[in-house]
VEXDREN-2710 file (C-alpha; in Angstrom, 1 decimal):
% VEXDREN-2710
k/r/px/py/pz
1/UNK/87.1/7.2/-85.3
2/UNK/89.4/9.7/-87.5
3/UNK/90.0/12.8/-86.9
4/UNK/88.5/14.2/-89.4
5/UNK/85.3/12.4/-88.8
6/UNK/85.1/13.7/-84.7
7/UNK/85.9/17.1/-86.2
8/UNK/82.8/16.9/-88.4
9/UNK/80.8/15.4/-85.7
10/UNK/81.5/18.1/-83.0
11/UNK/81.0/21.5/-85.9
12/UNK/77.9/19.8/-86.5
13/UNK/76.8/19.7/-82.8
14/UNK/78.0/23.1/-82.6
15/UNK/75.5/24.3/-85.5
16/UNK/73.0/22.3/-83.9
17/UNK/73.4/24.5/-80.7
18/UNK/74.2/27.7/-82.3
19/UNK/71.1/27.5/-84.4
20/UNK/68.9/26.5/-81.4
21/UNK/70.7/29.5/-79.1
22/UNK/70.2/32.2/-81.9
23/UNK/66.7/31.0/-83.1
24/UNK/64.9/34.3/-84.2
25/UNK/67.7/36.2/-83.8
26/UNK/68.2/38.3/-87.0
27/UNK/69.9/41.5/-88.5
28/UNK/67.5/44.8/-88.0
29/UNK/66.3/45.6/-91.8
30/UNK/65.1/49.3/-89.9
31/UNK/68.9/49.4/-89.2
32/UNK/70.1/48.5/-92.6
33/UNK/67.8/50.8/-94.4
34/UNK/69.5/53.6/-92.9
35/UNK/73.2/52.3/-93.1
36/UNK/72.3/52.3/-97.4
37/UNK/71.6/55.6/-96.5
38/UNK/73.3/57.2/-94.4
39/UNK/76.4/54.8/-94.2
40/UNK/80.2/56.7/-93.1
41/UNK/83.4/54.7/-94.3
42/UNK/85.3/52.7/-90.9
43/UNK/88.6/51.7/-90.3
44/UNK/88.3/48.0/-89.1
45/UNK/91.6/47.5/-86.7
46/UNK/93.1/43.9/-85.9
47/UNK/95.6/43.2/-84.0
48/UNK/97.5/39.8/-84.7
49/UNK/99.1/37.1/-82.9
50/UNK/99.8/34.0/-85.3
51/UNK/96.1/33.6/-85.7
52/UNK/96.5/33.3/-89.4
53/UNK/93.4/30.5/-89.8
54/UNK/91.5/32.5/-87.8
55/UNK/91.9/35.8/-89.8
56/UNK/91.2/34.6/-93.0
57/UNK/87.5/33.5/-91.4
58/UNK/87.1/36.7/-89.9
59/UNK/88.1/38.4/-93.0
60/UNK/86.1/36.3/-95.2
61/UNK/83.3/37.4/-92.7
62/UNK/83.6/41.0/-93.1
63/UNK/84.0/40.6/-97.1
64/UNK/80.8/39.0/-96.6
65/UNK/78.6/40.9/-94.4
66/UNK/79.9/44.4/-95.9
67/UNK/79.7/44.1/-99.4
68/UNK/77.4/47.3/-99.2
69/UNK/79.9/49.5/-97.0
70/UNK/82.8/51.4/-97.5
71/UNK/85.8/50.2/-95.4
72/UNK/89.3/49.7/-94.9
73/UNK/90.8/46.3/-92.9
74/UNK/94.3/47.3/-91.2
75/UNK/96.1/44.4/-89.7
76/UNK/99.0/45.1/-87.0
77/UNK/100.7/42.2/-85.9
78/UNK/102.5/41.4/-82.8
79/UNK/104.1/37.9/-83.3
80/UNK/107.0/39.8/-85.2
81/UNK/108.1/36.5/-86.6
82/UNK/109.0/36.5/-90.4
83/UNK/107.0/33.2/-91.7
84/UNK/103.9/34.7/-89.9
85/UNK/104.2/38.3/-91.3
86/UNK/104.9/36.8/-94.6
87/UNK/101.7/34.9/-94.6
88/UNK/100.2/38.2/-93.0
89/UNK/101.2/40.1/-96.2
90/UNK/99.4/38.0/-98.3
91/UNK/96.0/39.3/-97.2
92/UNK/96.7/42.5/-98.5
93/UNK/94.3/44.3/-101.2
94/UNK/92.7/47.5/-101.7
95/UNK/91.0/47.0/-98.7
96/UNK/93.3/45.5/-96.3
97/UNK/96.7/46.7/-95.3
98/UNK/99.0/45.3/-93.1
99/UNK/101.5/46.7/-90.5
100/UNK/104.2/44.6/-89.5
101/UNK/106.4/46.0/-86.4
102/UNK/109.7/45.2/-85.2
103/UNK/109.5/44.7/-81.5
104/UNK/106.0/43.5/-79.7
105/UNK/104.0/45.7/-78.0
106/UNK/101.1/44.1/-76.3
107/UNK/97.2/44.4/-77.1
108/UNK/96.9/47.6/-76.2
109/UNK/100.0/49.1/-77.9
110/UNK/99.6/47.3/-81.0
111/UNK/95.8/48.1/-81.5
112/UNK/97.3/52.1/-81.1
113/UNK/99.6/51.5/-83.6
114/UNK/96.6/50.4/-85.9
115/UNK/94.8/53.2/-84.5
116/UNK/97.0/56.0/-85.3
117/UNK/96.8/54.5/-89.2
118/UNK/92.9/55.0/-89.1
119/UNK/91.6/57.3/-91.4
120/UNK/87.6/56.7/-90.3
121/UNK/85.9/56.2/-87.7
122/UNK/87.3/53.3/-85.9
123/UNK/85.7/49.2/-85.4
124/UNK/88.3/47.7/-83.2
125/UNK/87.7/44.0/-84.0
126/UNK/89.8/40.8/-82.4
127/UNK/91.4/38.1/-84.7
128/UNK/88.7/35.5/-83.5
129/UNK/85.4/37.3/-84.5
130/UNK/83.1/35.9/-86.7
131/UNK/81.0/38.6/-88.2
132/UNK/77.3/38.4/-88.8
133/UNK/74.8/40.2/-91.1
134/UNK/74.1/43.6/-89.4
135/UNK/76.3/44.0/-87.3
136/UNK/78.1/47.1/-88.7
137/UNK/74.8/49.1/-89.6
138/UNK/73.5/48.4/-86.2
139/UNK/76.9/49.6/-84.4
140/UNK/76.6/52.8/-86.9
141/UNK/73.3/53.5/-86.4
142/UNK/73.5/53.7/-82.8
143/UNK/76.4/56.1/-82.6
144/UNK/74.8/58.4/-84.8
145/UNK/70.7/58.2/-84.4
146/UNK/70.1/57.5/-80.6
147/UNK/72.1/59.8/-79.0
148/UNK/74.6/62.5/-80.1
149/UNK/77.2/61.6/-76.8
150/UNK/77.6/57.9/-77.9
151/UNK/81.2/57.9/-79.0
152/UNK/81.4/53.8/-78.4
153/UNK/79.2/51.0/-78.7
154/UNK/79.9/47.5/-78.0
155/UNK/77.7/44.5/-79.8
156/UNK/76.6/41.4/-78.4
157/UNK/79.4/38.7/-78.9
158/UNK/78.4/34.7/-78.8
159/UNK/80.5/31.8/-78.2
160/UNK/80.2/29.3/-81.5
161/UNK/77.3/28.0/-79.9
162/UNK/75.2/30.6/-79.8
163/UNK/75.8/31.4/-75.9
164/UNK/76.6/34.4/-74.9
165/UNK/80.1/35.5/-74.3
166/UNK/79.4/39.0/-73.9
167/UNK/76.3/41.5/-73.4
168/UNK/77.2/44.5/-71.9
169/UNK/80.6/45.2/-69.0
170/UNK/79.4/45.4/-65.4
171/UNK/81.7/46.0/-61.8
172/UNK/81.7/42.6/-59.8
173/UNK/81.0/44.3/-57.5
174/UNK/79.9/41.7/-55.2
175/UNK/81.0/38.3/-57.2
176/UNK/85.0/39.5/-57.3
177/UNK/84.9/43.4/-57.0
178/UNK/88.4/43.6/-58.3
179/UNK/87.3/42.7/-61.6
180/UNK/84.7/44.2/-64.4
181/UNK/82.9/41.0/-65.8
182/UNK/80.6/40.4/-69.2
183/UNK/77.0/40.4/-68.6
184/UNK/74.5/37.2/-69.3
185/UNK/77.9/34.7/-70.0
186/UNK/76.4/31.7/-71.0
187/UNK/73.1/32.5/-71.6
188/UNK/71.6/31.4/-75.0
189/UNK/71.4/35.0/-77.3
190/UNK/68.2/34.8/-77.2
191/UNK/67.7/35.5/-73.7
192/UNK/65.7/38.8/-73.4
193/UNK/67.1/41.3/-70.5
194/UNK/70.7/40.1/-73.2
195/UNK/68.5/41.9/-75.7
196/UNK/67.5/45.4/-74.5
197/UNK/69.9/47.9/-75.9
198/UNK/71.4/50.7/-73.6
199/UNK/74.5/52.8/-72.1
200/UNK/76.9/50.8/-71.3
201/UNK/79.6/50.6/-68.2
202/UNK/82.6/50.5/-70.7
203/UNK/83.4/48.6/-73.7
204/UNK/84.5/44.9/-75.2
205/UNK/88.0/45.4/-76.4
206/UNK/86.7/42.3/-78.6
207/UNK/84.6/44.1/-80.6
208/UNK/83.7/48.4/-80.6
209/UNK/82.4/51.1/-83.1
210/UNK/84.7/54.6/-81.8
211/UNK/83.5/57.6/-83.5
212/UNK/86.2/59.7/-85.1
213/UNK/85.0/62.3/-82.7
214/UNK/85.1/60.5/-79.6
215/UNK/89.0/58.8/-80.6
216/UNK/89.8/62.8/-80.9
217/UNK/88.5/63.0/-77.6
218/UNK/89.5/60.2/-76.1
219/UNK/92.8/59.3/-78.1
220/UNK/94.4/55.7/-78.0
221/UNK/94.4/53.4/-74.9
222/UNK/96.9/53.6/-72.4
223/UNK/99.6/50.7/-73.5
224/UNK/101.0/50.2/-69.9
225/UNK/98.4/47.6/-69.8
226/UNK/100.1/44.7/-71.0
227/UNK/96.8/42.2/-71.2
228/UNK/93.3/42.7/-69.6
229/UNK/91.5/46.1/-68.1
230/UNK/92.7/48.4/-71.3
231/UNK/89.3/48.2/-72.4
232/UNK/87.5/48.5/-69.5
233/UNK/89.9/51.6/-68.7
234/UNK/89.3/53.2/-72.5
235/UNK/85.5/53.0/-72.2
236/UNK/85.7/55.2/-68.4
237/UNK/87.7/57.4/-70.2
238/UNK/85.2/58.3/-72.3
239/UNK/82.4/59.2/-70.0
240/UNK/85.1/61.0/-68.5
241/UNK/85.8/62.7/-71.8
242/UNK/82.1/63.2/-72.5
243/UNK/81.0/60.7/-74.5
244/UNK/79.0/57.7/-73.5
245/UNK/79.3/54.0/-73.9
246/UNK/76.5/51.7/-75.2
247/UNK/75.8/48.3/-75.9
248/UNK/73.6/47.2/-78.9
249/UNK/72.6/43.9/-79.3
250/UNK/71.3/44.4/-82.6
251/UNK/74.9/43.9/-83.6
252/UNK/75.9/40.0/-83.1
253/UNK/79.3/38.5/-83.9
254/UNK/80.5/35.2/-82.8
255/UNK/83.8/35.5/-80.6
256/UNK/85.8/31.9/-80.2
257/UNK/87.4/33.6/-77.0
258/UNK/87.6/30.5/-74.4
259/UNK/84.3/29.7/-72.6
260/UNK/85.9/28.3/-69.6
261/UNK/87.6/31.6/-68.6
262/UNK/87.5/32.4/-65.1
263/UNK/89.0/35.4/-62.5
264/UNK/92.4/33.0/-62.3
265/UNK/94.7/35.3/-64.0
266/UNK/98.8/35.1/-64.5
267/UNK/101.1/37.8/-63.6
268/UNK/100.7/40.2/-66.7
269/UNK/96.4/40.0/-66.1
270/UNK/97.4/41.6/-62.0
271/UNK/100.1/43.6/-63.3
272/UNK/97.2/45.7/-65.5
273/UNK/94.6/45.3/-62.6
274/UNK/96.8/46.8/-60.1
275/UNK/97.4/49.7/-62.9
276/UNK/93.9/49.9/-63.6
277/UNK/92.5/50.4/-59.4
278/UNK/95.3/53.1/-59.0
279/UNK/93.4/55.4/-61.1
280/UNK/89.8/54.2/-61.0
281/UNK/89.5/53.0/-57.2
282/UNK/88.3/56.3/-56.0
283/UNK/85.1/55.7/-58.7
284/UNK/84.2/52.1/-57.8
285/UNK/86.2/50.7/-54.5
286/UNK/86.3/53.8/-52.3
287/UNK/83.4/56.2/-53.4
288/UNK/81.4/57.6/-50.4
289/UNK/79.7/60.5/-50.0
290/UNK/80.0/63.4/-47.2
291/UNK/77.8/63.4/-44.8
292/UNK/75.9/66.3/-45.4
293/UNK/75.5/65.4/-49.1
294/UNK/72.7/66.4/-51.0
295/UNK/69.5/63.8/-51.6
296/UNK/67.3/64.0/-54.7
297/UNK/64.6/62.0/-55.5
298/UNK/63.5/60.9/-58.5
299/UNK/60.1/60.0/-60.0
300/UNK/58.6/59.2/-63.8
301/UNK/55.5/58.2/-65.2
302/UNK/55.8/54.7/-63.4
303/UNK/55.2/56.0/-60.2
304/UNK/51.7/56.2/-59.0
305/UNK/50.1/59.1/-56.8
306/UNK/50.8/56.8/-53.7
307/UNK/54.2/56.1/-54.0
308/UNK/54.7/59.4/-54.5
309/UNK/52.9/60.3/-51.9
310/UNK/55.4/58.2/-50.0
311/UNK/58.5/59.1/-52.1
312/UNK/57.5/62.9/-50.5
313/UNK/57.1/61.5/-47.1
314/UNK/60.5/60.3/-47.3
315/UNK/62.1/63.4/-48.6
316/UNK/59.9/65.7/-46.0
317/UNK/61.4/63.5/-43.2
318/UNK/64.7/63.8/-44.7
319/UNK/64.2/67.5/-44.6
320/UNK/63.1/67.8/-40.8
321/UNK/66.3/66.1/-40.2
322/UNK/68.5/69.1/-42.1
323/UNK/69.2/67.4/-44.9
324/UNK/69.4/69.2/-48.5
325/UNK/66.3/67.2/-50.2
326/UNK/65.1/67.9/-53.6
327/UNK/62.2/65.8/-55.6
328/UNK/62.1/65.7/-59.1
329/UNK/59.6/64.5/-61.9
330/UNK/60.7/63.4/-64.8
331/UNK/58.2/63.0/-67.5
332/UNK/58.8/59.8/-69.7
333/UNK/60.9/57.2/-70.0
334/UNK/64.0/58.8/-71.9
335/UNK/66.9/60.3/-70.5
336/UNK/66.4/63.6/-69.3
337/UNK/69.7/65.5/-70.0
338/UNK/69.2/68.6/-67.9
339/UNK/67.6/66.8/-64.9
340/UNK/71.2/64.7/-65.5
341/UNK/73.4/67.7/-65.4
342/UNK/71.5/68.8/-62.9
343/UNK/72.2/66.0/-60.5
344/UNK/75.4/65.3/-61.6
345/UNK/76.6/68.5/-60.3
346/UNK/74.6/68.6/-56.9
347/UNK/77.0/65.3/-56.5
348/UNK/74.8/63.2/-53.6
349/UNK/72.6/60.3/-53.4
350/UNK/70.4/60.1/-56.3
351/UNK/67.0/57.9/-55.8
352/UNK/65.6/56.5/-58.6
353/UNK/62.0/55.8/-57.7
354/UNK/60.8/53.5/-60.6
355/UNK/62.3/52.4/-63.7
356/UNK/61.3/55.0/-66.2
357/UNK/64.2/57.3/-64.7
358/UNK/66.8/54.1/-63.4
359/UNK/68.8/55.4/-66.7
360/UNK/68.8/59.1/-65.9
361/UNK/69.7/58.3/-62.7
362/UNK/72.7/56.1/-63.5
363/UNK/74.1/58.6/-66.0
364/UNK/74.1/61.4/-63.6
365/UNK/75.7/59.6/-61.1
366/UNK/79.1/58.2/-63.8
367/UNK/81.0/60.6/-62.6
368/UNK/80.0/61.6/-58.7
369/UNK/77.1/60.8/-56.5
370/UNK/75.9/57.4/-55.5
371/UNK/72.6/55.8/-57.5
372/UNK/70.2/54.3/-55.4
373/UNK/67.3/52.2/-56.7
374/UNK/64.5/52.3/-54.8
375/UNK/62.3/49.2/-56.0
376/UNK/58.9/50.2/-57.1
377/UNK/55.7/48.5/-56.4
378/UNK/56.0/46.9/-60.1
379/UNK/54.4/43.3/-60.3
380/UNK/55.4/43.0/-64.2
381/UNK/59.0/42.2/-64.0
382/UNK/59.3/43.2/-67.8
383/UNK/63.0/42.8/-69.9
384/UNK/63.5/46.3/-70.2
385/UNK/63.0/46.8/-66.6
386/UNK/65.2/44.0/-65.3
387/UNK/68.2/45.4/-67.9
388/UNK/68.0/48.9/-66.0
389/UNK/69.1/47.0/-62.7
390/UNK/73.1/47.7/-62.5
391/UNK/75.2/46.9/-60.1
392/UNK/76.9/50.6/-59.0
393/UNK/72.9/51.0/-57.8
394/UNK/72.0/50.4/-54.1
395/UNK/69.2/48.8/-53.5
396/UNK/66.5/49.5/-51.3
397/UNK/63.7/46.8/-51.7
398/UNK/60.3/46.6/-50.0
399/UNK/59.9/42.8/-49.3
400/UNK/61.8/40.1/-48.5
401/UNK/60.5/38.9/-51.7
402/UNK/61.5/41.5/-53.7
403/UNK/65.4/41.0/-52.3
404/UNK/64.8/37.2/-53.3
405/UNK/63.8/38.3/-56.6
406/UNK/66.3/41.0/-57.8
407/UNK/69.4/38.4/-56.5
408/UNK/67.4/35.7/-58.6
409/UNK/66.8/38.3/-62.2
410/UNK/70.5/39.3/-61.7
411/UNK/73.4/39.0/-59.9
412/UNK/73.0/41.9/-57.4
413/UNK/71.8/42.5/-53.7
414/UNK/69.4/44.7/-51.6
415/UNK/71.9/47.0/-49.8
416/UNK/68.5/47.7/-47.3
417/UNK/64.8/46.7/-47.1
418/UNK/62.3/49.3/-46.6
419/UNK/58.6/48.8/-46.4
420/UNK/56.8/51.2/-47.6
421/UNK/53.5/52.9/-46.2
422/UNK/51.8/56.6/-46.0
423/UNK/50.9/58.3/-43.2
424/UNK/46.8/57.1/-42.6
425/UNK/43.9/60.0/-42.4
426/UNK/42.2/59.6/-38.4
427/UNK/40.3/56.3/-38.2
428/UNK/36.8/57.2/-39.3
429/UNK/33.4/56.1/-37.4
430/UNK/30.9/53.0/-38.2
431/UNK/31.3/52.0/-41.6
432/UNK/28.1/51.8/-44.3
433/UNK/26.2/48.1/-45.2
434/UNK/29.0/48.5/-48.3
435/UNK/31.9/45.9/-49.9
436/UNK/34.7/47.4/-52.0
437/UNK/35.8/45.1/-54.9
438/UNK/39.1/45.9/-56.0
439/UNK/41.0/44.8/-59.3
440/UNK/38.3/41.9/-59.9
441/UNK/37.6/39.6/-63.1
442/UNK/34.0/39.1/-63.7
443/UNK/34.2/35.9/-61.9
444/UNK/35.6/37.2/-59.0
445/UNK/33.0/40.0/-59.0
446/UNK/30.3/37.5/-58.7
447/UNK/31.8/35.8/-55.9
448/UNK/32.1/38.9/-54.1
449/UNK/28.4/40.4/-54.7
450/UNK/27.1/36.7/-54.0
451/UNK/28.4/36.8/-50.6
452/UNK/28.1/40.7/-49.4
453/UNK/24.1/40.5/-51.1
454/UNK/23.4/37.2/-48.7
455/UNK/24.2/39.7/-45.8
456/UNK/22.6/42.9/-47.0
457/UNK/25.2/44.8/-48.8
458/UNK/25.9/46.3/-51.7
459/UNK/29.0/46.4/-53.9
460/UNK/31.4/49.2/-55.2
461/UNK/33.5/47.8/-58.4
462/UNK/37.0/49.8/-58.5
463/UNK/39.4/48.3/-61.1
464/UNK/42.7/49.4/-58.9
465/UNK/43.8/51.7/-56.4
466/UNK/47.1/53.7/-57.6
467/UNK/46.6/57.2/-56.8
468/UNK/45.4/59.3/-53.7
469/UNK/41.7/59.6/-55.5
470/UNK/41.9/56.3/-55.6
471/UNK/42.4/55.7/-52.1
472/UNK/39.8/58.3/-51.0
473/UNK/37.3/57.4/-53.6
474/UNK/37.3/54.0/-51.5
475/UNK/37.6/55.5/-48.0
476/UNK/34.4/57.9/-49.1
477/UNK/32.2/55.3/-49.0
478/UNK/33.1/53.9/-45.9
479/UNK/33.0/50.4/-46.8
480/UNK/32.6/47.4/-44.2
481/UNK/35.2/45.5/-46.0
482/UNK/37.6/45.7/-48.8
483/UNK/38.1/42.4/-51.4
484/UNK/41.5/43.1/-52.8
485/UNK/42.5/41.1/-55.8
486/UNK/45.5/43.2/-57.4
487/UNK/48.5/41.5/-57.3
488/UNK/51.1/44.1/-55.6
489/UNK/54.8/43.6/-55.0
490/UNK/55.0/46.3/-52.0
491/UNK/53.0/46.7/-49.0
492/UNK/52.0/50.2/-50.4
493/UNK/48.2/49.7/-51.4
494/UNK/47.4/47.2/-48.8
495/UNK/48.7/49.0/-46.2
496/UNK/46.6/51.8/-47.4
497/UNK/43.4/50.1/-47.6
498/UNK/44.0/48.5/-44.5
499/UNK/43.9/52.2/-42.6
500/UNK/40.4/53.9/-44.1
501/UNK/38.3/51.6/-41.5
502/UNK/37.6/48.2/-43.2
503/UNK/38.2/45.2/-43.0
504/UNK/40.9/44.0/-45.2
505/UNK/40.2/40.4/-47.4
506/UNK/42.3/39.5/-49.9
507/UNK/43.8/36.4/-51.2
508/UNK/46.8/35.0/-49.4
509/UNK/50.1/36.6/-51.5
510/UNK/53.8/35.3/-50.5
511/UNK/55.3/38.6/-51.5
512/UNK/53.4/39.8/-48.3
513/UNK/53.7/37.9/-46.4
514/UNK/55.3/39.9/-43.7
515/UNK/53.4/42.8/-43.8
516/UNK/49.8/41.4/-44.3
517/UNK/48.6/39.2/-40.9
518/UNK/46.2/37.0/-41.3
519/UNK/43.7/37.7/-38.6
520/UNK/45.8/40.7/-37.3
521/UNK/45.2/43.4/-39.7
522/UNK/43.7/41.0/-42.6
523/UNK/41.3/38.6/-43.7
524/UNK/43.4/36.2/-45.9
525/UNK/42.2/33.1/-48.3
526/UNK/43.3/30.6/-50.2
527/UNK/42.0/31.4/-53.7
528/UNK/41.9/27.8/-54.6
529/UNK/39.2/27.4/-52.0
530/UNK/36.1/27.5/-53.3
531/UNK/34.5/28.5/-49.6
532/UNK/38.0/30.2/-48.5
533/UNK/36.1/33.8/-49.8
534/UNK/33.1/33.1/-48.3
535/UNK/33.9/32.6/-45.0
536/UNK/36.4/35.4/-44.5
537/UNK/33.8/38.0/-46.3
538/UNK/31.6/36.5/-43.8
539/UNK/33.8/37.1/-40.8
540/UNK/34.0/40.6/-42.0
541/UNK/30.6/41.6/-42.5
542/UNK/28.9/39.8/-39.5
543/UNK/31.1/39.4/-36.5
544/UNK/31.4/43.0/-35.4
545/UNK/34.7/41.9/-32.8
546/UNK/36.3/40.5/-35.6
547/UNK/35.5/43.7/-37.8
548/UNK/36.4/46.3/-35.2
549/UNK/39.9/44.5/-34.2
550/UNK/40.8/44.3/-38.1
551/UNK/40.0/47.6/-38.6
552/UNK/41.4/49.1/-35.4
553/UNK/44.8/46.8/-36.0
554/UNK/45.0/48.0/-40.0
555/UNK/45.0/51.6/-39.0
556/UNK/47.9/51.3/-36.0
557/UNK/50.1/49.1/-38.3
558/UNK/49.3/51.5/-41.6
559/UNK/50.8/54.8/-38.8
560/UNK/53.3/52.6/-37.4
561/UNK/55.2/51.2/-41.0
562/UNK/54.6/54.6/-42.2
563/UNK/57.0/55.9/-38.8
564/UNK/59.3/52.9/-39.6
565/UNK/59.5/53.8/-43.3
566/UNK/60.9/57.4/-42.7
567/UNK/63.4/56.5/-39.9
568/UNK/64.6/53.2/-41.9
569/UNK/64.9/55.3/-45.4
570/UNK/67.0/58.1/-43.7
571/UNK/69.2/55.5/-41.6
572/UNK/69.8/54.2/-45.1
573/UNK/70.4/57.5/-46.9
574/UNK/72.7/58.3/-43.9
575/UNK/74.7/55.4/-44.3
576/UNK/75.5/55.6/-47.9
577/UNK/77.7/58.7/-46.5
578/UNK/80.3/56.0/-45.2
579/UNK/79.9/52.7/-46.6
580/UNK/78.7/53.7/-50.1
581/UNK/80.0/51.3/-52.9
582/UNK/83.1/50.5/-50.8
END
């Protein structure tokens, strides 16, 4: 077959797979509109390394996709051969200049010399970027609209297929935690946790909008890095400097770096990474915190009156022990910039205890403290939420099942596994001729009353139990038994209903499966039995041994995971003073 013929067969499989990948995905008109009006003139940098052919396409895709915008193309090159600059030159217009230098400088000093020509703010862009409608108004309209300390903001970059090659910088910390790797490599662009915008670790040197007010800030990146880390290093200067890094994936370009690139490096790849540790290792590699550092404790509008009820427990335990505690709420989901300075300068471990505040507690600990995530009871594993997860957080998870499912959503691990449980109220005397139904479709209801009328009692219907009213409105009426039906992720709720004096029934739930017994402190079924309900709802409400040893067994394990919650959460806390991040 010629060659021209394979050529055509394989760009045609490509655009099969790149139209598959990026189905749906599409420019944000909301995001236009505002770039017609309130566009601001860029300075598009390139740097250039005989990559001619693939110059004019990325040139032709800028023409293209910013016919609307005001802009100037400057073109550095680094090849510093004659032919090359010659055919360099001949790209020049009103909008495109060219730079050709006389000795070769590397990435990073050849995008400064660019740099240093800019008379706007600055889109850093690589020789082998294929640009896509949006991408500019999406970049603009999130350092200027979201946030006034974005200075940087990286898009979402795809291989020619429509994979992704890039969606946001993240520490290897445990994969090879000498290196920063690309988020979601591979993935098709359509995955959703690629698709949640938000601050950013640092930046793609590939592709980044730089406000003229963050460059001043910031100024041009540090050339002693020959190739590899100078972007990673620019983008931690920034939040040094002040201004934040973010990652919107709004903004989609198509980057024909290698797909097959690995950690394998050559000699100039080390020679940067060695640079690059001597002046960040003391932020990622080494971080710890003293031993008498400060705790906070973080909640939002995610956490129910039960966890934090427990989130206190833990802090008053903490306290007992002469530690400097301090709980905070935080009332929606945004970032809460005083609560950030706030912890930022108190400089210890910082507990985010559900995802509405995961970003305010990551930004207050960029430049000193340690984040630490402690997994929420939070059966709805949502994109937003699962984007939030980062890898400088430690984990503390509830469940084995909770481990297994953070290491399976991303690439990071539980540093420790708490369960969690409150403190129970006394065990209370003989219990009234009444079922509580908890969390119940109609169906389910009817199975329920079925069973507890055949044996003389009535029914209480409670949709779910989240909050301390909750919990007591149940306990109040002393019920023989509990049905639970809610799905839960953490032990909190059963573990709670398990201590007011009932029996506990609920169908059998793998994510407890360590914490709820059958026929220790629960009543378990298999809710593809037809009879499975029945007979345990039966157990329950006539054999009064079985009753009084569930009841009796729910109450002593409720007290003693509450006592193994406290100890376990401060041996945690207490180690992140010697092992944290390192």
């Amino acid at each position: 077959m010629p060659e021209r013929v394979k050529s055509a067969v394989r760009d045609a499989r490509i655009e099969r797979s790149y139209s598959r990948n990026t189905a749906g995905v599409a420019a944000s008109p909301d995001m236009q509109r505002w770039f017609r009006a309130h566009g601001r003139p860029v300075s598009i940098v390139i740097p250039s390394y005989n990559d001619v052919a693939l110059l004019t396409v990325a040139l032709r895709s800028i023409e293209e996709t910013l016919q609307e915008a005001d802009y100037e193309v400057i073109i550095v090159d680094d090849y510093i051969d004659p032919g090359v600059g010659a055919q360099l030159r001949a790209f020049e217009s009103d909008r495109v200049r060219v730079i050709l230098k006389d000795r070769r400088l590397g990435f990073a000093g050849t995008v400064n010399v660019g740099m240093a020509e800019a008379r706007h703010d600055i889109v850093l862009l690589n020789s082998d970027i294929v640009a896509k409608p949006g991408w500019l108004e999406a970049l603009q309209h999130s350092a200027y609209e979201i946030d006034p300390a974005i200075g940087m903001v990286s898009p979402k970059l795809v291989y020619p297929d429509g994979r992704i090659q890039y969606a946001g910088t993240y520490w290897a910390r445990l994969l090879a935690p000498q290196w920063f790797g690309h988020l979601h490599v591979g993935s098709p662009a359509t995955r959703p946790t690629a698709n949640v915008a938000g601050y950013n670790t640092s930046i793609s040197g590939a592709c980044v909008y730089i406000t003229r007010a963050a460059f001043d800030a910031v100024g041009v990146l540090d050339d002693e890095f020959w190739l590899g880390f100078e972007d990673v290093d620019y983008g931690l200067r920034a939040w040094d400097a002040g201004w934040r890094c973010y990652y919107q994936p709004a903004a989609m370009l198509v980057h024909h770096e290698s797909a097959s690139r690995g950690y394998s490096q050559g000699h100039r790849e080390l020679a940067s990474m060695r640079r690059f540790w001597r002046r960040w290792q003391s932020r990622f590699l080494t971080r710890s915190l003293d031993a008498a550092a400060p705790v906070d404790i973080v909640l939002g509008p995610a956490s129910g009156g039960l966890w934090r009820r427990y989130a206190q427990s833990l802090a008053d335990h903490l306290r007992g022990g002469g530690r400097d505690v301090a709980v905070h709420i935080a009332e929606g989901a945004s970032p809460h910039e005083d609560l950030i300075a706030a912890l930022a300068a108190r400089g210890g471990a910082v507990v985010a205890c559900d995802w509405t505040v995961a970003e305010t507690v990551w930004l207050a600990t960029r430049r000193a403290g340690v984040p630490v995530y402690l997994l929420p009871d939070q059966p709805d594993l949502q994109a937003q939420i699962v984007a939030g997860y980062r890898s400088e957080f430690d984990y503390i998870a509830p469940t084995r099942w909770a481990q297994r499912q953070l290491q399976a959503e991303t690439a990071w691990e539980v540093t420790r596994r708490v369960a969690p449980a409150v403190e129970p109220a006394p065990l209370p005397g003989d219990a009234e001729k009444v079922v509580v139904c908890v969390g119940a479709s109609p169906q389910q209801s009817d199975a329920v009353t079925q069973v507890a009328a055949a044996h003389g009692h009535t029914v209480m219907h409670v949709a779910e139990v989240r909050t301390e009213a909750d919990l007591a409105a149940v306990a109040d009426a002393r019920p023989r038994a509990v049905v639970d039906w809610c799905q839960s992720t953490t032990p909190l709720v059963p573990t709670s209903l398990m201590s007011i004096g009932a029996a506990y029934v609920a169908p059998i739930d793998p994510a407890l499966t360590h914490d709820v017994l059958d026929g220790y402190n629960a009543l378990l079924f298999d809710p593809r039995d037809s009879d499975g309900l029945t007979r345990a709802l039966t157990d329950a409400l006539t054999r009064d041994d079985t009753w009084s040893e569930l009841r009796e067994n729910g109450h002593s394990w409720a007290r003693q995971r509450a006592r193994a919650a406290r100890e376990a959460f401060a041996a945690a806390v207490g180690s992140f003073a010697s092992d944290a991040l390192a």
